[in-house]
Legacy VTK file of the C-alpha trace (Angstrom):
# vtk DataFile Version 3.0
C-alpha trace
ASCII
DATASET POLYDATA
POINTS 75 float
-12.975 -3.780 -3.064
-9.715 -4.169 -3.059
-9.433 -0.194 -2.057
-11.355 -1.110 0.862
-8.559 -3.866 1.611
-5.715 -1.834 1.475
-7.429 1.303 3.194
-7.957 -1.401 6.009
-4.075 -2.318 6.125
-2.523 0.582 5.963
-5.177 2.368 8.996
-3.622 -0.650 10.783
0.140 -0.580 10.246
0.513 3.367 10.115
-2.050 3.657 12.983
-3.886 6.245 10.831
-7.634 6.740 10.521
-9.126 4.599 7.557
-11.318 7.829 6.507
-8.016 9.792 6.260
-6.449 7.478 3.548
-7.496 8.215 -0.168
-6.663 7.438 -3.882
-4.312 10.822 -3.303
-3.016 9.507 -0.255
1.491 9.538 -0.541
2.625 6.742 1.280
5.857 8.053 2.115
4.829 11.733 3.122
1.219 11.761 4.242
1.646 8.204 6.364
5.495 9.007 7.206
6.497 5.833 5.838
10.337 4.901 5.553
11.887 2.004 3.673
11.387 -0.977 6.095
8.008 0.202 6.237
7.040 -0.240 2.602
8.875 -3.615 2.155
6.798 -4.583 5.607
3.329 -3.435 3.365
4.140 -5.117 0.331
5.272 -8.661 2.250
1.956 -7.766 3.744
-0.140 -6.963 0.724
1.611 -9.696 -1.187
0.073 -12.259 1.234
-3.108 -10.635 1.434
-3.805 -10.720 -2.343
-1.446 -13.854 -3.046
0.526 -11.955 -5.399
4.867 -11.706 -5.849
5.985 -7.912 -5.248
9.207 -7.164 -7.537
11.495 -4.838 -5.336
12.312 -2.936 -8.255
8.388 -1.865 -8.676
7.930 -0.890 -5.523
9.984 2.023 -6.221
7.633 3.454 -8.598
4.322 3.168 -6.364
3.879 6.594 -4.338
0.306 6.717 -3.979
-2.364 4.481 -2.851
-3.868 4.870 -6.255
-0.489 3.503 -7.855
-0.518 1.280 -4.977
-4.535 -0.182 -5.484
-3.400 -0.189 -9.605
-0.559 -2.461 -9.147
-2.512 -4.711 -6.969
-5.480 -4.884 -9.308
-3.194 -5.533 -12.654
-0.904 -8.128 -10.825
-3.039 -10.238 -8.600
LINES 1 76
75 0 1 2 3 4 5 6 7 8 9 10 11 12 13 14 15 16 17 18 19 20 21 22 23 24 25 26 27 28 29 30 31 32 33 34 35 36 37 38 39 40 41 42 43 44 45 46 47 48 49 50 51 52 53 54 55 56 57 58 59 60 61 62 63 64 65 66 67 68 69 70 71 72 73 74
């Protein structure tokens, strides 16, 4: 479920096909995102699944799978 949640925001904000985006998928390389870009997903995700983001994790989520992780251990 919550896979299925952040497939469907990240198709929308990187303008990428939802089908494309896996558990492997790197958020910097494979979606070409830069800094603004990640701090813009985790405001984002942090309203979607009422959770705080520490700036200092975000540093240490590549993946969606890191990414999906987080979300699931801290929301």
């Amino acid at each position: 479920m919550v896979f299925e949640k952040v497939k469907n925001i990240l198709a929308a904000q990187f303008d990428v096909d939802e089908d494309s985006i896996t558990m492997e998928t790197d958020i910097l390389e494979d979606l070409e995102a830069d800094s603004l870009d990640v701090m813009d997903l985790m405001m984002t995700l942090g309203d979607e699944f009422d959770m705080q983001v520490d700036e200092s994790e975000i540093e240490n989520i590549t993946t969606v799978g890191a990414l999906v992780n987080f979300i699931e251990a801290n929301s």
